[in-house]
C-alpha positions in Angstrom: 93.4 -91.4 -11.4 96.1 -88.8 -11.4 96.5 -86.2 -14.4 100.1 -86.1 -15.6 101.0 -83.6 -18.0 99.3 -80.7 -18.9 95.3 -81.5 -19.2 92.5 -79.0 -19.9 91.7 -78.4 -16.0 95.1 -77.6 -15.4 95.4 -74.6 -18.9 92.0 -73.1 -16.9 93.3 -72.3 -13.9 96.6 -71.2 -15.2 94.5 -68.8 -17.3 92.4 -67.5 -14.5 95.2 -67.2 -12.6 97.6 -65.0 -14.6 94.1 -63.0 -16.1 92.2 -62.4 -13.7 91.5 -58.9 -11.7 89.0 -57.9 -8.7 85.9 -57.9 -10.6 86.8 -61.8 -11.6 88.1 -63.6 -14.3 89.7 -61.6 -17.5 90.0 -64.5 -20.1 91.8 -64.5 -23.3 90.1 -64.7 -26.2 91.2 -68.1 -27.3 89.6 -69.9 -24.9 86.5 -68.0 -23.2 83.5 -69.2 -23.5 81.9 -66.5 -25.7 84.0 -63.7 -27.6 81.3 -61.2 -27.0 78.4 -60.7 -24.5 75.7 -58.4 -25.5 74.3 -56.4 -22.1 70.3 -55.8 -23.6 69.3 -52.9 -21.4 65.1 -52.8 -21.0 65.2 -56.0 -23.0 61.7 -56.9 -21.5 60.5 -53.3 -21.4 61.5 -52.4 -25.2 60.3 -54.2 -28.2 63.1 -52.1 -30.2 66.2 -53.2 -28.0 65.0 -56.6 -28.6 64.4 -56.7 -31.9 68.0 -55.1 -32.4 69.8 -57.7 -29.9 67.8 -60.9 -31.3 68.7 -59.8 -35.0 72.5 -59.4 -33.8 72.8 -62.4 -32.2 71.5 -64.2 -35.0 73.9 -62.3 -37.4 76.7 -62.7 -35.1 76.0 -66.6 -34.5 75.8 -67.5 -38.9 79.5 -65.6 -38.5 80.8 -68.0 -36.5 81.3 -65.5 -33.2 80.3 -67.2 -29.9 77.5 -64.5 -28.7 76.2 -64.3 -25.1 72.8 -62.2 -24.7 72.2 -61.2 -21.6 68.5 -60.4 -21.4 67.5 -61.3 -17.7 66.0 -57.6 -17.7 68.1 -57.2 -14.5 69.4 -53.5 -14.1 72.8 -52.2 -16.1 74.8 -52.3 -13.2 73.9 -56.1 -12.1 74.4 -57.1 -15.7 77.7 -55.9 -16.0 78.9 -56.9 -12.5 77.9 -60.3 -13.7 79.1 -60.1 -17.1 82.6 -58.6 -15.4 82.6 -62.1 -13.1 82.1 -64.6 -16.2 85.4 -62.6 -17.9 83.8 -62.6 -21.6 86.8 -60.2 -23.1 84.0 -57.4 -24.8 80.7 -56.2 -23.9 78.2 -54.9 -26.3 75.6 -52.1 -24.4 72.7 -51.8 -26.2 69.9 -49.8 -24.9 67.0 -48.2 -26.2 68.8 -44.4 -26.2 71.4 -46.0 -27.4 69.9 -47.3 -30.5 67.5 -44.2 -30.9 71.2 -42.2 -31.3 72.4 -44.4 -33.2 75.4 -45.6 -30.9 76.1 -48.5 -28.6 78.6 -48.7 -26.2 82.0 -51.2 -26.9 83.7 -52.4 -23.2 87.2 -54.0 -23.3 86.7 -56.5 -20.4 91.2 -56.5 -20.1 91.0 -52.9 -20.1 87.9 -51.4 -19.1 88.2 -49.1 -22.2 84.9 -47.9 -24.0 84.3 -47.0 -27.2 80.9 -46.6 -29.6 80.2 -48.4 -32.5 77.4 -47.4 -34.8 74.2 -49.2 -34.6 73.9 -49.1 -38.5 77.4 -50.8 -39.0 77.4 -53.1 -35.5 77.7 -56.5 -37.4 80.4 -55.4 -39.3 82.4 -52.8 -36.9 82.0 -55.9 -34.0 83.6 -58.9 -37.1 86.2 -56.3 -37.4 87.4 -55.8 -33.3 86.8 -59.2 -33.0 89.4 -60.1 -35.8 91.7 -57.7 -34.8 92.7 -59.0 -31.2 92.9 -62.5 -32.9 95.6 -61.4 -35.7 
């Protein structure tokens, strides 16, 4: 049967068409499949980093924020090509220095801007960006 109008296949590849860059797909927040993907660096190697990443995804999920964890244990630069592909619009870094100095890094997928965000405050600094971009 034919689709006449405008369906949901037909909003996706509009979206991946006008947002998308080299790397992949740059979706907008309103209809990616996760808000924010969480890159767990020596998730496998590291009880700390997983600790930290379990306990944020489970604070981030009771807030209502679709949370990918990407803890395959592959190294930084396959997770983030991959994580670059899917087109999630931030990326949480989280690695054991990271945590020991108490920063983790913030990546804009649209922009490829980085920023840190305390690891004391994370919940709470990440409800705020998130937020933001939706007001």
């Amino acid at each position: 049967m034919g689709c006449y109008g405008i369906g949901v296949s037909r909003i996706v590849a509009a979206a991946i068409e006008q947002g998308h860059d080299d790397k992949g797909i740059v979706w907008p927040q309103s209809i990616a499949p996760f808000s924010i993907a969480i890159a767990a660096i020596g998730y496998n190697k590291s009880e700390l980093v997983k600790h930290f990443c379990d306990e944020l995804e489970g604070e981030l999920l009771k807030q209502g924020v679709e949370v990918l964890l990407d803890d395959r244990g592959e190294r930084p630069g396959v997770m983030f090509a991959d994580l670059e592909l899917i087109g999630i619009p931030y990326r949480l870094t989280v690695g054991d220095r990271g945590i020991k100095n108490g920063e983790l890094e913030w990546t804009n997928r649209q922009t490829g801007e980085t920023s840190s965000i305390a690891s004391i405050t994370a919940l709470d600094e990440i409800i705020h960006r998130l937020n933001q971009t939706t007001t």
